[in-house]
Backbone and ligand atoms as CSV (ligand in chain L), in Angstrom:
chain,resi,resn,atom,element,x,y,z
A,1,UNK,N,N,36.944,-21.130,-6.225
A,1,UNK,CA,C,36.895,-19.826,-6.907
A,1,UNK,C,C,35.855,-18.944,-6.247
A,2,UNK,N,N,36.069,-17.549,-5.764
A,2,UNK,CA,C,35.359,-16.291,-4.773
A,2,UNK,C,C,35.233,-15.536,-6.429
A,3,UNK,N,N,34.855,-15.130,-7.476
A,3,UNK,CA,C,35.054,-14.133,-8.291
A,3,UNK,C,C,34.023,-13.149,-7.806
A,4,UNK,N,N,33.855,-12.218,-7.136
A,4,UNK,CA,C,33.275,-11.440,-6.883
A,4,UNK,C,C,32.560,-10.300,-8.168
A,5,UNK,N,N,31.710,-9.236,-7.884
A,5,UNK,CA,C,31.710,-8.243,-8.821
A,5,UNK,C,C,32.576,-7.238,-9.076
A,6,UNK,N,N,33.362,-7.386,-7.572
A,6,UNK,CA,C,34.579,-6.378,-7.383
A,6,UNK,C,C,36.117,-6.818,-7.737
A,7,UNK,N,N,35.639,-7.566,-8.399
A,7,UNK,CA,C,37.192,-8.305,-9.604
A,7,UNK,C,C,36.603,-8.730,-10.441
A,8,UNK,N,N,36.143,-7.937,-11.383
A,8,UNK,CA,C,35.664,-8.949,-12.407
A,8,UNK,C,C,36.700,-8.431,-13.656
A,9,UNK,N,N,37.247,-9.485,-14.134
A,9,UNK,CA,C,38.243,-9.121,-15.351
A,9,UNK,C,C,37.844,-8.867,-16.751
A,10,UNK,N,N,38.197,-7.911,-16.773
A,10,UNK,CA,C,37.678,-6.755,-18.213
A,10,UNK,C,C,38.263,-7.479,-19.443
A,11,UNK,N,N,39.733,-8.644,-19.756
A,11,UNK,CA,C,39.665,-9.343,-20.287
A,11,UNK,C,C,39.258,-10.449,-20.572
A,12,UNK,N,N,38.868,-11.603,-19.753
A,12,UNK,CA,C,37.913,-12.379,-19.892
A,12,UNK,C,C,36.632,-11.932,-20.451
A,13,UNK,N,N,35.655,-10.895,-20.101
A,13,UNK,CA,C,34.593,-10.180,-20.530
A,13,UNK,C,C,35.048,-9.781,-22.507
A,14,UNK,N,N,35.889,-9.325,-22.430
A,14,UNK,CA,C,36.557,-8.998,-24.616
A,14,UNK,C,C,36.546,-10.360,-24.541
A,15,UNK,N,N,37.288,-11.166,-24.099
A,15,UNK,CA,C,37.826,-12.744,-24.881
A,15,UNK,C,C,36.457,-13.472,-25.071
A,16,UNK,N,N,34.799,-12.973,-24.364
A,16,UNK,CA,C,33.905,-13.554,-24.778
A,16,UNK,C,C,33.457,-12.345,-25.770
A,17,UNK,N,N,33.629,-11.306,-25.603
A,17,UNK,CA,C,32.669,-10.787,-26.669
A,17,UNK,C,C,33.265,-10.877,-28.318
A,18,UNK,N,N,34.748,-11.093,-28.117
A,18,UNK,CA,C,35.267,-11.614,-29.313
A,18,UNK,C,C,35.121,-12.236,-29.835
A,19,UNK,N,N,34.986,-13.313,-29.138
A,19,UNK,CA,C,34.135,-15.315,-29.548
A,19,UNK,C,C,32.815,-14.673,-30.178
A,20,UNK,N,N,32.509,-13.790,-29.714
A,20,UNK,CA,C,30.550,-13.793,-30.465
A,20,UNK,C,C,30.790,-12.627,-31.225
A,21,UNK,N,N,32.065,-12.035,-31.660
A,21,UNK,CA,C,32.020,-11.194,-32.861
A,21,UNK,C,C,31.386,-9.704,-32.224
A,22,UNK,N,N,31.667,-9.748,-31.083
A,22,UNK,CA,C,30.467,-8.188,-30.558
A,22,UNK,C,C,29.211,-7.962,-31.250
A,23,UNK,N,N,28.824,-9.292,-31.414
A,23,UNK,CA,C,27.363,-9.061,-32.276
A,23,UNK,C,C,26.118,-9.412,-31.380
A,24,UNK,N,N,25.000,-8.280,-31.327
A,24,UNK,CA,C,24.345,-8.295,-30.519
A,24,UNK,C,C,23.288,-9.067,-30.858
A,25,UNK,N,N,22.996,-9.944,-31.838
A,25,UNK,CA,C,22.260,-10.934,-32.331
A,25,UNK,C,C,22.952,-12.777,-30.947
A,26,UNK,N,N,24.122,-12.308,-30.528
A,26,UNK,CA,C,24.449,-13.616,-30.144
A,26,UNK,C,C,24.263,-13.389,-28.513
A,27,UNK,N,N,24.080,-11.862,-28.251
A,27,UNK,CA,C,23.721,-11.360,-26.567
A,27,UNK,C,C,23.679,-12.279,-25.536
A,28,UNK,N,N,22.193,-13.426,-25.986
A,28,UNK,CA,C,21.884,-14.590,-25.178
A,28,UNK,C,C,23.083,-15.660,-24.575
A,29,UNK,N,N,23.365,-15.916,-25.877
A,29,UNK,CA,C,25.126,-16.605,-25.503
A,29,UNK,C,C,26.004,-16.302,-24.581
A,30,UNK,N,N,26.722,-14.799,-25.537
A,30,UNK,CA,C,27.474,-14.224,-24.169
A,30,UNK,C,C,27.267,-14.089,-22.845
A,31,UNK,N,N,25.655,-13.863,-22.677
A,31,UNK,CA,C,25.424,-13.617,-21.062
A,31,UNK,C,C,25.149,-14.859,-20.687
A,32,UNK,N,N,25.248,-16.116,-21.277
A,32,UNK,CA,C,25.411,-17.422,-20.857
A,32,UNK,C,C,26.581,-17.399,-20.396
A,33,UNK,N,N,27.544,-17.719,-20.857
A,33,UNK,CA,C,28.910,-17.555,-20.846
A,33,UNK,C,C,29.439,-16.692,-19.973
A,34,UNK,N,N,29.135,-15.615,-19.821
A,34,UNK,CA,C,29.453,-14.774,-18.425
A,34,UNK,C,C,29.239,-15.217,-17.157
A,35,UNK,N,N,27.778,-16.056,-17.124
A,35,UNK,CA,C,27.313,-17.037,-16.055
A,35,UNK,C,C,27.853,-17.968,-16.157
A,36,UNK,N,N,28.613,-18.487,-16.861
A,36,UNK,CA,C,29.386,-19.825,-16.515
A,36,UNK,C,C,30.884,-19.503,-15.899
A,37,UNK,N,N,31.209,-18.283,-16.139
A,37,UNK,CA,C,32.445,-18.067,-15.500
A,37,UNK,C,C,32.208,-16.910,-14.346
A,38,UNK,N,N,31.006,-16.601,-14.085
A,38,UNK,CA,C,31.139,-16.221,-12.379
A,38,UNK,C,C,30.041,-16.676,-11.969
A,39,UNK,N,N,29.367,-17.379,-12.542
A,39,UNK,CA,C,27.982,-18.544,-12.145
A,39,UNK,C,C,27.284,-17.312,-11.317
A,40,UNK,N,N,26.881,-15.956,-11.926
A,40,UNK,CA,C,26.213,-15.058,-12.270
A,40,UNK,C,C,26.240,-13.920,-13.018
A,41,UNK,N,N,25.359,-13.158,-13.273
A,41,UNK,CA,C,25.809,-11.684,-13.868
A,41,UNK,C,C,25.709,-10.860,-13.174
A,42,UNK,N,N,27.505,-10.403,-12.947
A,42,UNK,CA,C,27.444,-9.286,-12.454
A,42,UNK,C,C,26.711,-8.032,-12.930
A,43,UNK,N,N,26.278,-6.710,-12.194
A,43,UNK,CA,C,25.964,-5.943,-12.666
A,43,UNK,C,C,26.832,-5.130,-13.502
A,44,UNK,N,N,28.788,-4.679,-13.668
A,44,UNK,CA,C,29.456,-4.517,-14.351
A,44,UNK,C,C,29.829,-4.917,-15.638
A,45,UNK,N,N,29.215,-6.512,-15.572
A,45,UNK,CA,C,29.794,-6.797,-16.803
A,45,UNK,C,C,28.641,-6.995,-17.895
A,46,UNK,N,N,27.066,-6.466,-17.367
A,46,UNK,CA,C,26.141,-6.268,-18.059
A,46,UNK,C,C,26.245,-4.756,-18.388
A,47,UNK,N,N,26.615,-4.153,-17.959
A,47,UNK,CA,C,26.949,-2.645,-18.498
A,47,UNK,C,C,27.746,-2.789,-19.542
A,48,UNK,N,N,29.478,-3.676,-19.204
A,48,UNK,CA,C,30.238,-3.691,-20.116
A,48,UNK,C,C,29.601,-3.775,-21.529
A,49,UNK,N,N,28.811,-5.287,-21.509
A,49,UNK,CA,C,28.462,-5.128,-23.099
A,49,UNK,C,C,27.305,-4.589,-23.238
A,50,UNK,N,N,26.804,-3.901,-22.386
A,50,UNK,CA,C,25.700,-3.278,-23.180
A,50,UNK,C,C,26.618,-1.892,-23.975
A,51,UNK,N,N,27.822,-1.465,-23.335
A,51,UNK,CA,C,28.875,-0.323,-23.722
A,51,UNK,C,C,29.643,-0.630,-25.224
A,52,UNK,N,N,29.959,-2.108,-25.148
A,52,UNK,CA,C,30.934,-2.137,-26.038
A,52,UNK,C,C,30.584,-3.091,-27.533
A,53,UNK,N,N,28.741,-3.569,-27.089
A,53,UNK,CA,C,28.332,-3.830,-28.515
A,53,UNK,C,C,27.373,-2.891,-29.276
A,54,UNK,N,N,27.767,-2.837,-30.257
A,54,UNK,CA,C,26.905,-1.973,-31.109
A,54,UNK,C,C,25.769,-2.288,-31.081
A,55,UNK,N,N,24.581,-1.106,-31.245
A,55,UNK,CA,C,22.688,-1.679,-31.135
A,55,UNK,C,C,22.838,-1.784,-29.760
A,56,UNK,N,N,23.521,-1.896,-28.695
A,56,UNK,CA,C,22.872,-2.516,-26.997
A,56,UNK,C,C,23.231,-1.707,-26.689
A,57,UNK,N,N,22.243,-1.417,-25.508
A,57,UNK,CA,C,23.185,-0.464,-24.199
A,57,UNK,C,C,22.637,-0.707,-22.829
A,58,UNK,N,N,23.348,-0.499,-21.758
A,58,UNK,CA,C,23.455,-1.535,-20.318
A,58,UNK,C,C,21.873,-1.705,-19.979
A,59,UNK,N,N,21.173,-0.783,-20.608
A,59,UNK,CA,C,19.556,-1.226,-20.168
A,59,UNK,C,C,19.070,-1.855,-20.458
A,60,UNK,N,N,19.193,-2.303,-21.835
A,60,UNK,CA,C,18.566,-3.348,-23.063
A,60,UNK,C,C,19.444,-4.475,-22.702
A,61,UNK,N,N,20.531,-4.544,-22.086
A,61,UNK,CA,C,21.466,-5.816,-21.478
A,61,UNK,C,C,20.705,-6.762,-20.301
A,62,UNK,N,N,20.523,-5.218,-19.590
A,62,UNK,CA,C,19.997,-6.218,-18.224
A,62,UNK,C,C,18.327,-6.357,-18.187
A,63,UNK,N,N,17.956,-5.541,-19.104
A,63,UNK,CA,C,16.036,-5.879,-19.357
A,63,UNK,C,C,16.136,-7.733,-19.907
A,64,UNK,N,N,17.630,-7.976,-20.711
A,64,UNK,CA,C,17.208,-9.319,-21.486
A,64,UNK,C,C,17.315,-10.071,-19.795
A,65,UNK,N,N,18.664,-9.606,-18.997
A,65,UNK,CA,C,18.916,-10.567,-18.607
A,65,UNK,C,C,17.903,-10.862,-17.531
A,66,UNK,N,N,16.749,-9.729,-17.059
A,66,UNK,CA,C,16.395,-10.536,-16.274
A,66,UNK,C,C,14.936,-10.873,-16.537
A,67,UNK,N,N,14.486,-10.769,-18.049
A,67,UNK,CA,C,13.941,-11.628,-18.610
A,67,UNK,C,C,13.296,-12.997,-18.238
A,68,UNK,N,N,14.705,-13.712,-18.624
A,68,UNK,CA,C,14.956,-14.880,-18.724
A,68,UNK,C,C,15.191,-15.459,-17.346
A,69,UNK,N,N,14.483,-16.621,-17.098
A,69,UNK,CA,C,14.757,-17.336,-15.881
A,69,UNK,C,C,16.097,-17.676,-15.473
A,70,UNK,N,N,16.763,-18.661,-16.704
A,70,UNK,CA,C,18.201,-19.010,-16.498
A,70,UNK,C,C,19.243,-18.062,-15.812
A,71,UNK,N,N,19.077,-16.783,-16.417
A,71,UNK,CA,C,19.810,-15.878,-16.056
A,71,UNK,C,C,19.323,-15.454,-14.450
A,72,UNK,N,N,21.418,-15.425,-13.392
A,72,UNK,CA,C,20.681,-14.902,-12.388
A,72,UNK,C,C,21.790,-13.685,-12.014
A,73,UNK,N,N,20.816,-12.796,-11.043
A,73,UNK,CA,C,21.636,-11.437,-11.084
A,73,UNK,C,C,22.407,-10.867,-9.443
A,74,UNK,N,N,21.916,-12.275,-8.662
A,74,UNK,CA,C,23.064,-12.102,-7.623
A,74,UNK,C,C,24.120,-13.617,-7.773
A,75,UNK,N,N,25.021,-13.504,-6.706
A,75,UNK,CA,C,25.631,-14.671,-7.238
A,75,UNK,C,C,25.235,-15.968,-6.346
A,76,UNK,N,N,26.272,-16.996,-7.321
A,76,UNK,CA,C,25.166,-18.262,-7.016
A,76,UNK,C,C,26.646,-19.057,-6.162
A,77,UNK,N,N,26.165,-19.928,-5.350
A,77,UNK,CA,C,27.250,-20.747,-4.825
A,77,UNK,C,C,27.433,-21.610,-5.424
A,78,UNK,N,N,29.095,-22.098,-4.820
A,78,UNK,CA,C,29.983,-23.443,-5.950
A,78,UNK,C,C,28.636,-24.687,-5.548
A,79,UNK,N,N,27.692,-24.897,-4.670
A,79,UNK,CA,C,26.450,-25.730,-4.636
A,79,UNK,C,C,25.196,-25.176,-4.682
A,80,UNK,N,N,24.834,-25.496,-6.014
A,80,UNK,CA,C,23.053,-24.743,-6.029
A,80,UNK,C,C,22.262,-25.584,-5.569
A,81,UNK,N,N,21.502,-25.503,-4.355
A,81,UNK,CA,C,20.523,-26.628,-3.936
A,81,UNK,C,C,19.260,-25.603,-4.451
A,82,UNK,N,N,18.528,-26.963,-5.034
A,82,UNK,CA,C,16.745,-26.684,-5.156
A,82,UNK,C,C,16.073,-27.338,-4.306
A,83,UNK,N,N,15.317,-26.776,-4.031
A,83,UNK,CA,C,14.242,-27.448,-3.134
A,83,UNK,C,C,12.917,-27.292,-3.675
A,84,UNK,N,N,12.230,-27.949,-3.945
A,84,UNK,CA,C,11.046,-28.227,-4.768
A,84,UNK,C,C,10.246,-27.799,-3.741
A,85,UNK,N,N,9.056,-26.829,-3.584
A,85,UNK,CA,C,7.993,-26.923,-3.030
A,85,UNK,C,C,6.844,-26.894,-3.667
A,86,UNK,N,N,6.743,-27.998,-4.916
A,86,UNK,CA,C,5.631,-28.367,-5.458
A,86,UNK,C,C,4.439,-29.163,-4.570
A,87,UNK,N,N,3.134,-29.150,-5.410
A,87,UNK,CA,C,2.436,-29.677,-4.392
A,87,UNK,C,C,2.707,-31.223,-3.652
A,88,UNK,N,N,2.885,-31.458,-4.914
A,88,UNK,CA,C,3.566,-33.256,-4.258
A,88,UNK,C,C,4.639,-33.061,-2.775
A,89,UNK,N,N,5.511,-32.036,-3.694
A,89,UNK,CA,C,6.947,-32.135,-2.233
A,89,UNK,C,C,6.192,-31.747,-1.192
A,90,UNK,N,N,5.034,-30.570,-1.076
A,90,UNK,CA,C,5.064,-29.932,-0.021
A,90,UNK,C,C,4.500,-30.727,1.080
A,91,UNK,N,N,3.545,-31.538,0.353
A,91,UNK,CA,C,2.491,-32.516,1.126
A,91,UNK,C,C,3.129,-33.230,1.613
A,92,UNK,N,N,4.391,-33.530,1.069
A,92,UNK,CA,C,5.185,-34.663,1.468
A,92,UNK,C,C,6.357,-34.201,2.584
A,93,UNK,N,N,6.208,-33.166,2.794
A,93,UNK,CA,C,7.413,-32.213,3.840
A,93,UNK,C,C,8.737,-31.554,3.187
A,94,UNK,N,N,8.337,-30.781,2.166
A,94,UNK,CA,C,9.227,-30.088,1.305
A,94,UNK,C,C,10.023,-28.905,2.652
A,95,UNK,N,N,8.577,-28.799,3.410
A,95,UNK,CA,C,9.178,-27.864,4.447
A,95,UNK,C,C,10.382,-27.603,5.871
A,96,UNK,N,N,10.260,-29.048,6.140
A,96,UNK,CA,C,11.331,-29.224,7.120
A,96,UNK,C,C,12.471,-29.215,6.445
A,97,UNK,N,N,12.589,-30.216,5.251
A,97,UNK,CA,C,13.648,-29.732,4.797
A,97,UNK,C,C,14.422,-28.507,4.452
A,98,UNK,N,N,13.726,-27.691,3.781
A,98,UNK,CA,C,13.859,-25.917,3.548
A,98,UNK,C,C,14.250,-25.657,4.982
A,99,UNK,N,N,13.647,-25.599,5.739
A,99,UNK,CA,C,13.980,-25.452,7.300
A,99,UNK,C,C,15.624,-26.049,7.857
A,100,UNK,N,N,15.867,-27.048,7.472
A,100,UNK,CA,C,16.746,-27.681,8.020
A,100,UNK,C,C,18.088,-27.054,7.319
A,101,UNK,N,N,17.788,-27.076,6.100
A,101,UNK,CA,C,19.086,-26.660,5.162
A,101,UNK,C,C,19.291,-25.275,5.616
A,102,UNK,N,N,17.888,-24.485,5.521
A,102,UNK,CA,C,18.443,-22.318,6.786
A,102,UNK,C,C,19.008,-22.944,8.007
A,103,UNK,N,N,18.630,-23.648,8.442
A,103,UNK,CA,C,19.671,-23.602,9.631
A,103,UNK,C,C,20.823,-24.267,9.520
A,104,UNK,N,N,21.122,-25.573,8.841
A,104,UNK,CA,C,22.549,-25.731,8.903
A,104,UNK,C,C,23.401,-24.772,8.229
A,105,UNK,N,N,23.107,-24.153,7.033
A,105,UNK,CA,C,23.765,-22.758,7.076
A,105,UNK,C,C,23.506,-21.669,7.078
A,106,UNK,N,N,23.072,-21.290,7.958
A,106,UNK,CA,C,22.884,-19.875,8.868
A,106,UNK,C,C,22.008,-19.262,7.728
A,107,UNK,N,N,21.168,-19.436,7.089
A,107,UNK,CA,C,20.344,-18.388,5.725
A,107,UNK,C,C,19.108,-18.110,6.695
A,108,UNK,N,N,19.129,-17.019,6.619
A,108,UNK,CA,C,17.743,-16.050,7.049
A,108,UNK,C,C,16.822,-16.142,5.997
A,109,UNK,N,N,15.810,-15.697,6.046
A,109,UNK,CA,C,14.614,-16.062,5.397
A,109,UNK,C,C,14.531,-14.896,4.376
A,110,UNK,N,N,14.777,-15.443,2.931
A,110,UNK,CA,C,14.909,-14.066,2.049
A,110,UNK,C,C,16.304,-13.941,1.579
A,111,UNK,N,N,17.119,-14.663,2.181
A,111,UNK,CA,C,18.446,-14.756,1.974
A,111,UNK,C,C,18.746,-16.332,1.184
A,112,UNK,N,N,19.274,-16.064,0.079
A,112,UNK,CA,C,19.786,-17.256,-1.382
A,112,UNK,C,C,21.175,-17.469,-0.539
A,113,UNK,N,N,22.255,-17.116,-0.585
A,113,UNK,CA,C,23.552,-17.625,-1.227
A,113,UNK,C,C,23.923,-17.265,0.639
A,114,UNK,N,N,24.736,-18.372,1.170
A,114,UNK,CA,C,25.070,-18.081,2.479
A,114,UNK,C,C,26.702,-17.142,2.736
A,115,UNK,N,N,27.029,-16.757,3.313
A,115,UNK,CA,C,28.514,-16.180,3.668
A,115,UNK,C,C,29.560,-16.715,2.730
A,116,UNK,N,N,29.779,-17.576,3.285
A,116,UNK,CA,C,30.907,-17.829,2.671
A,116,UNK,C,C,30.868,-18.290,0.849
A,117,UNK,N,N,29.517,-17.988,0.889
A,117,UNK,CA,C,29.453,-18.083,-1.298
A,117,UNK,C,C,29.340,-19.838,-1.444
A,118,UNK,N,N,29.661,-20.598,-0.482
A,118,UNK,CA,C,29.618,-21.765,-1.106
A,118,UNK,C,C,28.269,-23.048,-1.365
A,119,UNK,N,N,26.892,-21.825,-0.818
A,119,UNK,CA,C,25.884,-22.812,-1.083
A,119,UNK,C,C,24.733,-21.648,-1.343
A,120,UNK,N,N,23.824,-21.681,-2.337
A,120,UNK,CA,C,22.921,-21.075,-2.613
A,120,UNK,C,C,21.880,-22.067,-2.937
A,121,UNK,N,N,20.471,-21.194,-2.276
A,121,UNK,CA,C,19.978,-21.714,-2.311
A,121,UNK,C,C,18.145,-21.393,-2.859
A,122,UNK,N,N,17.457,-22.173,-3.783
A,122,UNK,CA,C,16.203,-21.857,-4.452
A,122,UNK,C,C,15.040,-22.862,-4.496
A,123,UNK,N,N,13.987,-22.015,-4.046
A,123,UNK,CA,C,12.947,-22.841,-4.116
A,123,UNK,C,C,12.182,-22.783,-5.835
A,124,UNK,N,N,11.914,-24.196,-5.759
A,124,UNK,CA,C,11.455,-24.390,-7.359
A,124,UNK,C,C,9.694,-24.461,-6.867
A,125,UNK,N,N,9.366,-24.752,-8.117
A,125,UNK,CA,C,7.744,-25.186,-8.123
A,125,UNK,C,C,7.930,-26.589,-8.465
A,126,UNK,N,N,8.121,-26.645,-9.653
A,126,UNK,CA,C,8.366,-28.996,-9.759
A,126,UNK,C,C,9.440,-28.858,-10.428
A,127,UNK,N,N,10.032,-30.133,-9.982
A,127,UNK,CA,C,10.874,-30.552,-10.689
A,127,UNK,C,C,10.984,-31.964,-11.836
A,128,UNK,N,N,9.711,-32.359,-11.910
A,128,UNK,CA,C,9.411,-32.990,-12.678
A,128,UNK,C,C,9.383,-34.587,-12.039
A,129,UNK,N,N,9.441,-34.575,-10.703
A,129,UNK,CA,C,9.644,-36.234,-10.516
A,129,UNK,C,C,8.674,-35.927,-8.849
A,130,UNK,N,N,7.718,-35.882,-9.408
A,130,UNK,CA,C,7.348,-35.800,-8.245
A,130,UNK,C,C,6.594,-37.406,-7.360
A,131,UNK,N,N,7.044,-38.066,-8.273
A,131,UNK,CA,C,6.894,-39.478,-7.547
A,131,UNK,C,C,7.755,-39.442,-6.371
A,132,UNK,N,N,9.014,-39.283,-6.870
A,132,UNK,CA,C,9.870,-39.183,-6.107
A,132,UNK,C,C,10.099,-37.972,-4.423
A,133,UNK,N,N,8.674,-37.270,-4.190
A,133,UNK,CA,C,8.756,-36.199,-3.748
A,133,UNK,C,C,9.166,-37.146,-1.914
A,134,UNK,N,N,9.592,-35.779,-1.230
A,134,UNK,CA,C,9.939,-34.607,-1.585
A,134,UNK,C,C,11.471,-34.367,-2.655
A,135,UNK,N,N,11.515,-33.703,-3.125
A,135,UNK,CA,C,12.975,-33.919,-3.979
A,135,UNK,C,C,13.977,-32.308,-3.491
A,136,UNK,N,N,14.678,-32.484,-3.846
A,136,UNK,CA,C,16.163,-31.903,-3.592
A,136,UNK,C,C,16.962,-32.060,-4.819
A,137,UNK,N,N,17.771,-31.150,-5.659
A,137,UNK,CA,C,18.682,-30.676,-6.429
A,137,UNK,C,C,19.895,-30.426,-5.380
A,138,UNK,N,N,21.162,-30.582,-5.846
A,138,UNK,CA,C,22.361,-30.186,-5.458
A,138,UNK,C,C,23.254,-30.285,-6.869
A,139,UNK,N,N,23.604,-29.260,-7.131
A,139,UNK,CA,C,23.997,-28.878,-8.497
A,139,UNK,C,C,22.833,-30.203,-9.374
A,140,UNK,N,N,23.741,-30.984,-10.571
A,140,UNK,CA,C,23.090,-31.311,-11.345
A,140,UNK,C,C,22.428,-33.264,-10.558
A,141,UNK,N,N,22.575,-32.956,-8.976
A,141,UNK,CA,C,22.307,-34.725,-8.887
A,141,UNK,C,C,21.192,-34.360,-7.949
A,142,UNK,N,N,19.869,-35.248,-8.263
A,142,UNK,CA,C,18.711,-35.057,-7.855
A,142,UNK,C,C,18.816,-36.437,-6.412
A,143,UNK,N,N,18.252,-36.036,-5.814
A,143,UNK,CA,C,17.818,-36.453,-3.973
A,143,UNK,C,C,16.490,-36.594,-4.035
A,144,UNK,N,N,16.362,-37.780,-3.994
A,144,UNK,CA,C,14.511,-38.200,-3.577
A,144,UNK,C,C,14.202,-38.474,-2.275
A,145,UNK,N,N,13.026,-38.341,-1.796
A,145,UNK,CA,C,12.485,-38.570,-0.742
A,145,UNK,C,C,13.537,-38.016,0.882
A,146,UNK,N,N,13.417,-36.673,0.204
A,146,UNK,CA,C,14.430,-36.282,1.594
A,146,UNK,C,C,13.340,-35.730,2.738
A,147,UNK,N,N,14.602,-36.119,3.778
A,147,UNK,CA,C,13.966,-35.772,5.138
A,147,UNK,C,C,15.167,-34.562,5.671
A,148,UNK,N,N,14.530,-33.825,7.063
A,148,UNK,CA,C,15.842,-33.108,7.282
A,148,UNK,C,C,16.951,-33.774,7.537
A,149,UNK,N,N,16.456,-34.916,8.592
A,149,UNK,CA,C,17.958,-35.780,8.705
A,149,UNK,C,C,18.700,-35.673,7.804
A,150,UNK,N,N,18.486,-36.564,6.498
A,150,UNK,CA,C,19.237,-36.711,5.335
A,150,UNK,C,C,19.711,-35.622,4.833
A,151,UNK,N,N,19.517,-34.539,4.525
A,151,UNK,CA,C,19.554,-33.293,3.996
A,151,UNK,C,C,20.995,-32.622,4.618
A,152,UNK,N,N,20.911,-32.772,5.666
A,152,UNK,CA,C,21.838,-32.663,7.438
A,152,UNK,C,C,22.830,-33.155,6.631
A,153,UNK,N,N,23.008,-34.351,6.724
A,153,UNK,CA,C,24.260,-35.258,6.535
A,153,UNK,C,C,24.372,-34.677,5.273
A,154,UNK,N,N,23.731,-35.087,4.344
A,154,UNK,CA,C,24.633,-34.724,2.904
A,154,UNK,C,C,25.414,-33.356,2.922
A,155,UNK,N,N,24.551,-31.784,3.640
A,155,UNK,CA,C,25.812,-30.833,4.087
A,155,UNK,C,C,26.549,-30.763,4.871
A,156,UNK,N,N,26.445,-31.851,5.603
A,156,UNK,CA,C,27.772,-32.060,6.643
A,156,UNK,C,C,28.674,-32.421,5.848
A,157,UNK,N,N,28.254,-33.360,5.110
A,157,UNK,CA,C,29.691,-34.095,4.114
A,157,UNK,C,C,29.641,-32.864,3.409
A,158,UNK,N,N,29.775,-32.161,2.337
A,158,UNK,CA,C,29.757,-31.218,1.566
A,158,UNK,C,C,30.648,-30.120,2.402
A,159,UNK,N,N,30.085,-30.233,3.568
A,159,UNK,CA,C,31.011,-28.868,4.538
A,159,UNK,C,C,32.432,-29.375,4.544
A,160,UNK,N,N,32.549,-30.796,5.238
A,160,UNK,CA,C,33.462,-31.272,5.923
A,160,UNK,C,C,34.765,-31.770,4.244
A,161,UNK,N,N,33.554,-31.609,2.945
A,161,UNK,CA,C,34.628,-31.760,2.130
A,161,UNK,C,C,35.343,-30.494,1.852
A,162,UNK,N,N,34.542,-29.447,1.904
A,162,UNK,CA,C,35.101,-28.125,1.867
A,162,UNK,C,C,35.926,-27.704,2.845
A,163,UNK,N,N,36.452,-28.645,3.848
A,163,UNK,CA,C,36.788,-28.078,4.769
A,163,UNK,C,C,35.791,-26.963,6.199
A,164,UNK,N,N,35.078,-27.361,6.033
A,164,UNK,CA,C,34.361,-25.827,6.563
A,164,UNK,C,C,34.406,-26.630,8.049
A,165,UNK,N,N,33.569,-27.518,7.725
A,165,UNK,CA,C,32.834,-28.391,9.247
A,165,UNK,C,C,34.234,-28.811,9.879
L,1,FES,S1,S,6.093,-31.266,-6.962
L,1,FES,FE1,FE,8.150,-31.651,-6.438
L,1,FES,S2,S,8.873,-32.765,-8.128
L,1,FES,FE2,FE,6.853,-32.271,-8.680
């Protein structure tokens, strides 16, 4: 799935604000829910309901959304890698890795989500296991003690399942 901001469907967007009653007490929800079906918020469809619930309007939409950490406001790839550069990871070479992953897919420095949408990417502060450092996220399955090597291979496989590689 590519859902861009430049297709974003104006019914899917009602079929959630219906579920929450257009009530701006449930806001948080819906703009959950918007992120689960383009695994971001677009800037359109934070206008939408700031337009079409009563009490909100697109400013008070996107002041919540970017608030909140969870909420993100470019889009995210079908693989979210974290990369921890807590102190544990860093000491431990949080950095080659970060390094290794911009170059196997082409991300410039400052640049999250690569071309083709299918890997984005964020540096954390901890992730809570820092025994385990350096650590790595790829969607919800955590990677201990990575090196670039390792890092390499796991997006080679990931490419080569996508077809890409
Ligand atoms: S510093 Fe990386 S998991 Fe804690």
């Amino acid at each position: 799935m590519s859902e861009t901001s430049t297709k974003l469907d104006f019914r899917v967007l009602d079929g959630i604000l219906e579920q929450y009653e257009y009530k701006k007490s449930y806001l948080i929800a819906m703009l959950q829910k918007v992120q689960e079906v383009y695994r971001y918020l677009p800037e359109e469809a934070m206008t939408y309901i700031g337009e079409k619930v009563d009490g909100l309007s697109p400013a008070t939409v996107y002041g919540v959304a970017t608030f909140y950490a969870q909420f993100s406001l470019e889009p995210k790839g079908k693989y979210e890698i974290k990369v921890c550069d807590g102190t544990a990871c860093h000491v431990r070479g949080s950095m080659p890795v970060l390094n290794a992953i911009r170059n196997k897919l082409n991300l410039k420095e400052g640049q999250t989500t690569c071309e083709n949408g299918l890997f984005s990417l964020e540096i954390v502060s901890c992730l809570g296991a820092c025994g385990l450092a350096p650590v790595c996220v790829i969607n919800d399955k955590v990677y201990p003690q990575m090196t670039s090597d390792a890092i390499s291979v796991i997006l080679d496989t990931l490419l080569k399942e996508e077809g890409v590689a």
